[in-house]
N, C-alpha and C positions, 0 to 999 in steps of 0.2 A: 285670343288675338294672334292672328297668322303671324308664323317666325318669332313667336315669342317661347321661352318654356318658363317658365313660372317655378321657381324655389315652391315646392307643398310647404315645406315648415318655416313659419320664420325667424330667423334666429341669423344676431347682428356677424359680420365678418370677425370683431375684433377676438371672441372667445378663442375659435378653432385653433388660432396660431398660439394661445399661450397656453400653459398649466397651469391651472391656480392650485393651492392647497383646500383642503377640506378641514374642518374645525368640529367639534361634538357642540351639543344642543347644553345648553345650563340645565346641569342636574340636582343642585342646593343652591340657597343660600349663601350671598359673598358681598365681601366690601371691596369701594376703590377709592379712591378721591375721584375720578371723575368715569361716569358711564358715558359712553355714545353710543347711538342707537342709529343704526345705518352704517353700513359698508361699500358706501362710493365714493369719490375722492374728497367729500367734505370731512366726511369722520374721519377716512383715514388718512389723509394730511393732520388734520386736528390728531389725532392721535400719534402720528411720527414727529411732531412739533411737541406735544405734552411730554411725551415719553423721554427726553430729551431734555426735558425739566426735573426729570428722577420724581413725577409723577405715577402714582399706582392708576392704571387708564386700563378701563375692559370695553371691550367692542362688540356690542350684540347686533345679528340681523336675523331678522325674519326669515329669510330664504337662505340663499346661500350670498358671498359677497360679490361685491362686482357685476351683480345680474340685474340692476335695477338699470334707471335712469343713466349712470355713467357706462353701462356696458354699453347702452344703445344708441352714442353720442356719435355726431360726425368728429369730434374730438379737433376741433381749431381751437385755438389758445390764441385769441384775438382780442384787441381792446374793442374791433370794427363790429357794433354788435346792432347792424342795420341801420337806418336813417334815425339817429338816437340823437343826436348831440346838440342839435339846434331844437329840440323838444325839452333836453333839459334843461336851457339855460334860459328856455321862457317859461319855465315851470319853477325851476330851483335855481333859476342865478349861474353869475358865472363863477364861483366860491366852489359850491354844489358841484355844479357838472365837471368841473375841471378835479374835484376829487374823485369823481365818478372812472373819469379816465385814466387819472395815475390810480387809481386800485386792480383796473384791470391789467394796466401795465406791470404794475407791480407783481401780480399775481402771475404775469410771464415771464418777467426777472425771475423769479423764487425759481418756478418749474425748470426754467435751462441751467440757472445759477446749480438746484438740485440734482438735475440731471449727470452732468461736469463733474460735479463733488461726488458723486458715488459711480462714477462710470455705466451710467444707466442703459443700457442697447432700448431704445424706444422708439430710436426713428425718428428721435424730431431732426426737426428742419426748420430754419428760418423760409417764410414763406410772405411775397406780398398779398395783403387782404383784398380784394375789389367788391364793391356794388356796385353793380350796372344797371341799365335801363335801355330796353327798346319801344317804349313808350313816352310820344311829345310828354306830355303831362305830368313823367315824372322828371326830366331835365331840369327845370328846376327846380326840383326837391333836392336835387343833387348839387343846385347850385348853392342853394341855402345852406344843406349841406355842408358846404364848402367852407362859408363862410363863419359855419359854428368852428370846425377846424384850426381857421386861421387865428381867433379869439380866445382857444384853448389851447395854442402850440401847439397841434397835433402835425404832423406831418405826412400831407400827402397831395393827391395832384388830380387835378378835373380833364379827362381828355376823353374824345371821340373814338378811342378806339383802348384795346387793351390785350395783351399777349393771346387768348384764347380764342379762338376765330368761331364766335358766335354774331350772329344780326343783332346789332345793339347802337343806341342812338347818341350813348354817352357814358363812362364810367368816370368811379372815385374809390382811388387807391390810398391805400394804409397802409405807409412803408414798414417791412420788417417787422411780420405778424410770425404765426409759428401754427404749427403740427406735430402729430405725432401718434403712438401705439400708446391709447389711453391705460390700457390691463397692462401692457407690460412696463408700463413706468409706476402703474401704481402699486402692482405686484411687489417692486422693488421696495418701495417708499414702506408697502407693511412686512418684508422682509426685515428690515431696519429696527420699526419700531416694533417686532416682537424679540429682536437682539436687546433691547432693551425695557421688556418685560412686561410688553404689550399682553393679555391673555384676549382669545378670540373665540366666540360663543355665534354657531349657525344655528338656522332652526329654532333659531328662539324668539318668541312676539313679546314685546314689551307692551303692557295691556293696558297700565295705569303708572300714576305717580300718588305716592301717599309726602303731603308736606306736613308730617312731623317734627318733631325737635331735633331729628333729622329726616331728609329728604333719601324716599328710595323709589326705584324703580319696582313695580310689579309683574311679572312676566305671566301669560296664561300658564302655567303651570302652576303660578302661586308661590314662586319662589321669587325672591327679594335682591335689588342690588343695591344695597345703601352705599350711601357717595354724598360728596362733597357738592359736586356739579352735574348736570345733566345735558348732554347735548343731542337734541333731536338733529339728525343728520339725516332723517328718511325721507328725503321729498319732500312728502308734505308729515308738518308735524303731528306725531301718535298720539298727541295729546294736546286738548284744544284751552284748556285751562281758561273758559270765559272768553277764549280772545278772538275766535269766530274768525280763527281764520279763514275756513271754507267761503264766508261770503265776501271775504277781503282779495283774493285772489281766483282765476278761470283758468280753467286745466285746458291744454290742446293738446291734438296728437300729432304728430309730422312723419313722414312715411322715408325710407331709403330705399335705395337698392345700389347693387356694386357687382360689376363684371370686369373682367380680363379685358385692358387697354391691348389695343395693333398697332398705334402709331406714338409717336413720343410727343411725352404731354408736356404743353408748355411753360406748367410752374404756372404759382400761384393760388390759393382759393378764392371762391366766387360765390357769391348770391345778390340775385336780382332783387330791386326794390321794390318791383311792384308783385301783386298776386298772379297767377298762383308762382310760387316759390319756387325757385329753383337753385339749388346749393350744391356747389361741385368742389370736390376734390382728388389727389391721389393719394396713394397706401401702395407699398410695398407688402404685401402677406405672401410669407412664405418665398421669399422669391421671386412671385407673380408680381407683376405692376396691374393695379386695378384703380378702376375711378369709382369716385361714390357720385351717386346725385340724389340729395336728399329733397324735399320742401311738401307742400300739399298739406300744409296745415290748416286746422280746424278744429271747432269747439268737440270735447269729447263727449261720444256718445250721439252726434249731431250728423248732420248734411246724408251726401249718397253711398254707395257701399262702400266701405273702405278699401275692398281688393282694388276697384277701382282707381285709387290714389297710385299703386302698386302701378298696374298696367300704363297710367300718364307717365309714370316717372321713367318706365321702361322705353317707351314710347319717344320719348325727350332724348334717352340716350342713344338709339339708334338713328333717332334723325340728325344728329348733329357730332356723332361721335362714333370712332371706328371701335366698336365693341363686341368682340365676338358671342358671350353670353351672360345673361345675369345670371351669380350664381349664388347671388344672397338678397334676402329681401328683410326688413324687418323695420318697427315701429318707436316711438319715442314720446315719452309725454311730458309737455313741461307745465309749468306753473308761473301766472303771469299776475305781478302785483297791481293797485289800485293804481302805483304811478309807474310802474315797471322797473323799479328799483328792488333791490333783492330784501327781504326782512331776515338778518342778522344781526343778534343780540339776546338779550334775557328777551322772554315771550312774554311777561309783561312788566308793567312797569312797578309792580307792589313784590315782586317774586325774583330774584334777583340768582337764582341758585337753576332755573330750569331755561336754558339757554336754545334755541333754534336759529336754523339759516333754511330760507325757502323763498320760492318765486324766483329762479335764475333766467326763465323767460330765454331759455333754449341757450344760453351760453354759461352754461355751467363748468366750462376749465378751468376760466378765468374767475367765475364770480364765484365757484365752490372752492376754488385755490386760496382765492382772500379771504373766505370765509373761516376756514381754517385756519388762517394766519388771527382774524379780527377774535374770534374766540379764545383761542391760546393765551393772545396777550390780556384778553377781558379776564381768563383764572388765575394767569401768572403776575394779575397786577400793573402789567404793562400798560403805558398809554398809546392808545392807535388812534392815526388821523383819521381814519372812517366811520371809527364806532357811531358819531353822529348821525349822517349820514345815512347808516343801512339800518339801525335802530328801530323794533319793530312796534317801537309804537309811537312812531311817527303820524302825524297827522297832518294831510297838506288839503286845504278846499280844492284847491285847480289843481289838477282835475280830479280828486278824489273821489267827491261825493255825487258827479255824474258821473262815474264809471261803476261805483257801490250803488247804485238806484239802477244802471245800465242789467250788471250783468246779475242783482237778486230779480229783475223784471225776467229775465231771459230764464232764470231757475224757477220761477212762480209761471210760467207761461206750459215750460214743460213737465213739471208737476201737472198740472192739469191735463195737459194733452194725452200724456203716458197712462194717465188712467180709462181715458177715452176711447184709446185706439182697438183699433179692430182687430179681432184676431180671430182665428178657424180653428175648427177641431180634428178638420179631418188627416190625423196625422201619417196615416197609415201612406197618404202621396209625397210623404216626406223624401226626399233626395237624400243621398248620404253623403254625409262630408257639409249639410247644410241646418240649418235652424228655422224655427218658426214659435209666432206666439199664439198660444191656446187658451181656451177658457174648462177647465177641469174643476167642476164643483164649487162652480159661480169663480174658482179663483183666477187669476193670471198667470201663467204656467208659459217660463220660455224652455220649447221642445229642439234638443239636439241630437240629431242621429250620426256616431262616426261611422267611420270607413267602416269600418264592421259589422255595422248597422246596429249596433246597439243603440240604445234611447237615454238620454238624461237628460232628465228633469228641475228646474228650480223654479220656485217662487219670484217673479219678476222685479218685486219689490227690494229698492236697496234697501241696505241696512242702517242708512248712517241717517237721511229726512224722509226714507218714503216714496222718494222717484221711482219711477218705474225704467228699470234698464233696456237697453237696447241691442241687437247681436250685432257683435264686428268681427264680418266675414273674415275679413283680410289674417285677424290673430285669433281666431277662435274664441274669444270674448265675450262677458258680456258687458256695457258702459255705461257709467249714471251720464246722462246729458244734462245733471242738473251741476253735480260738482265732482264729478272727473272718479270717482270709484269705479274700479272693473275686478272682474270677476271671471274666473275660468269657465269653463263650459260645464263643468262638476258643482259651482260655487263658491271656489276657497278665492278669498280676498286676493288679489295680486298688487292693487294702489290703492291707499288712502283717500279719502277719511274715514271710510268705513271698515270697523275694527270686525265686525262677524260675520261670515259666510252667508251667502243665499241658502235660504231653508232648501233643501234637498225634497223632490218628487218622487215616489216611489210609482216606477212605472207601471203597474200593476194598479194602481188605484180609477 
């Protein structure tokens, strides 16, 4: 795309401006009262909250921390979490929805309340929320909207126009939402809680749970964390204990980018209501004022190239914004429940000791902030007004069971398809820096050649039901289109559900 230069790597803004610390991989066997598995701001809230209880709390992640899902957030701390609110109070009542609200809020309390208490430099800022529309069609959605608003005490205001001088036919604003440097608030918060004897294990996969007479974690290396409680905090939960979550919840990916602001921005964040998405805010990194503009979400592993997503969004920002260059680009996957309420609580309803939060449906500050808080008080005995609520094994007919018949038809469709599809052999016209799929001794073989021109090879097939994966230009990827597993361009697992690597091709074969 003329006058564009494209980030080659993609990798979010928020890392580069902080330091995080590095941790060693579990090398024995060890007790805690409670294990959590993930290091984004679910576990570790939940763990600066436990540890503070004079709780013994250890914190495993698979990779390193903070590189999942929260490193790759636009990071708003908003209750405004898209045209929601008049869908839950014909779904769940007005009881429901209006708890739904004060937990988000809540969850924004805690964060500045936290912030204040510990002299946190993060950058937040109080910020008004807007969704907008420049389409008749959605005005009133906005006005309905409005109306759910007014019936949950929410505070905010319907008007034709709004600080940021985009073509728009109508907004609705959410007074006194918030922002911020999601790593360097959270950096602080595990700062804290290993002052109080948090212990912190990288590198390490949580592979299984054994429920014994007591309850442990098993790590692929086969060493043990026996504990009292266990909180999956990775996304999506490591362990599916019968509860099928895979088919209860649809992974999407949503795309950013972020360059150097020229002109001064006029406060606020923003996202449109209708398709394709469009989500703007600023960031201070390093001294630089930069806008993000995120959206172009889609089912994973689905639709047209991913870089694609990349180039609209870049595109969006030069036509309506004085941006001298992008100089970050990178990806994000969320997880979106049967009713789009988050599943927080024990994982099921016979198992009381193996505890998960997933499905934050892209606003994970706020819904991974109360999540944090709703687990805490579920080990420490405390009563929380939510735990109903997010409770994960809730069951609602409307709309649950057209949306569980919706999206296993969309996984049974592309199971099939993915065994079908066409693929060449003739690799040798491979382009470098590009992928393709092959058929190599009757098998399915997706071929990637890098920059170097080397070749790697994997078995197409995921690991977790059998889909056959898909390559995502944009992150060097590969993507189950059935339930949201990806996979490096080598095959090591990058997102759940699926626990083991694409078989490796030796190119020589």
């Amino acid at each position: 795309m003329a006058g564009f230069n494209m980030p080659q790597k993609p990798e979010p803004i928020w890392r580069e401006s902080v330091s995080l610390p590095s941790f060693p991989a579990l090398k024995e066997s060890i007790k805690a009262d409670v294990a959590i598995v993930g290091g984004g701001i679910t576990g570790i809230t939940a763990a600066y909250l436990l540890t503070q209880q004079n709780l013994k709390v250890v914190l495993l992640d698979a990779n390193q921390i903070l590189n999942g899902t929260t490193g790759h957030t636009t990071a708003k701390i908003t209750a405004q979490h898209g045209l929601i609110y008049d869908e839950l109070l014909s779904h769940f009542g007005l009881e429901k929805a209006s708890l739904y609200y004060k937990a988000a809020e809540e969850a924004k309390q805690f964060i500045e309340h936290t912030v204040k208490e510990n002299s946190i430099k993060c950058d937040f800022r109080n910020e008004d929320a807007y969704i907008y529309t420049n389409s008749s069609s959605y005005l009133k959605k906005l006005d309905t909207e409005k109306k759910a608003y007014d019936k949950l005490k929410i505070k905010g205001k319907l008007s034709d126009n709004m600080p940021l001088d985009l073509p728009i036919k109508g907004s609705l604003v959410m007074y006194n939402q918030a922002q911020f440097h999601p790593l360097k608030y959270l950096k602080a918060l595990l700062e804290e809680a290993i002052k109080n004897q948090l212990t912190v294990y990288e590198n390490t996969i949580a592979a299984d749970i054994e429920f014994n007479k007591k309850t442990s974690i098993v790590t692929s290396d086969g060493h043990r964390i026996t504990c009292k409680y266990i909180i999956a905090a990775s996304h999506f939960p490591f362990h599916d204990s019968r509860s099928f979550y895979f088919a209860r919840m649809y992974p999407e990916r949503s795309y950013l980018v972020a360059g150097k602001q020229n002109e001064k921005f006029a406060g606020g964040m923003y996202i449109n209501a209708e398709s394709p998405t469009r989500s703007i805010r600023s960031a201070n990194i390093d001294g630089k004022d930069m806008l993000l503009f995120g959206g172009e979400n889609h089912k994973t592993g689905q639709g047209k190239s991913t870089m694609s997503h990349y180039e609209a969004l870049q595109k969006f920002a030069k036509e309506f914004f004085e941006v001298e260059e992008i100089e970050y680009r990178w990806s994000a996957q969320d997880l979106t429940t049967l009713d789009k309420v988050p599943y927080i609580g024990p994982a099921t309803k016979d198992n009381r000791t193996y505890l998960t939060a997933t499905g934050f449906r892209k606003w994970g500050m706020t819904n991974g902030t109360i999540a944090g808080k709703i687990l805490t008080d579920y080990i420490t005995g405390t009563e929380n007004p939510y735990f109903d609520l997010f409770t994960p094994s809730r069951f609602h007919a409307d709309p649950a069971v057209k949306k569980f018949m919706e999206i296993n038809a969309d996984v049974a469709k592309h199971m099939i398809k993915g065994k079908l599809e066409f693929t060449q052999n003739n690799i040798d016209k491979l382009e470098r820096d590009d992928a393709t799929l092959a058929r190599i001794d009757g098998k399915r073989v997706g071929v990637y050649k890098d920059k170097d021109e080397a070749i790697h090879m994997v078995d197409t097939t995921c690991t977790h039901l059998g889909c056959e994966v898909k390559w995502n230009s944009g992150d060097r990827t590969w993507d189950c289109p059935c339930h949201g597993s990806r996979f490096s361009y080598t095959g090591e697992v990058m997102e759940g559900p699926a626990k083991k690597p694409l078989t490796r091709i030796k190119a020589n074969n």
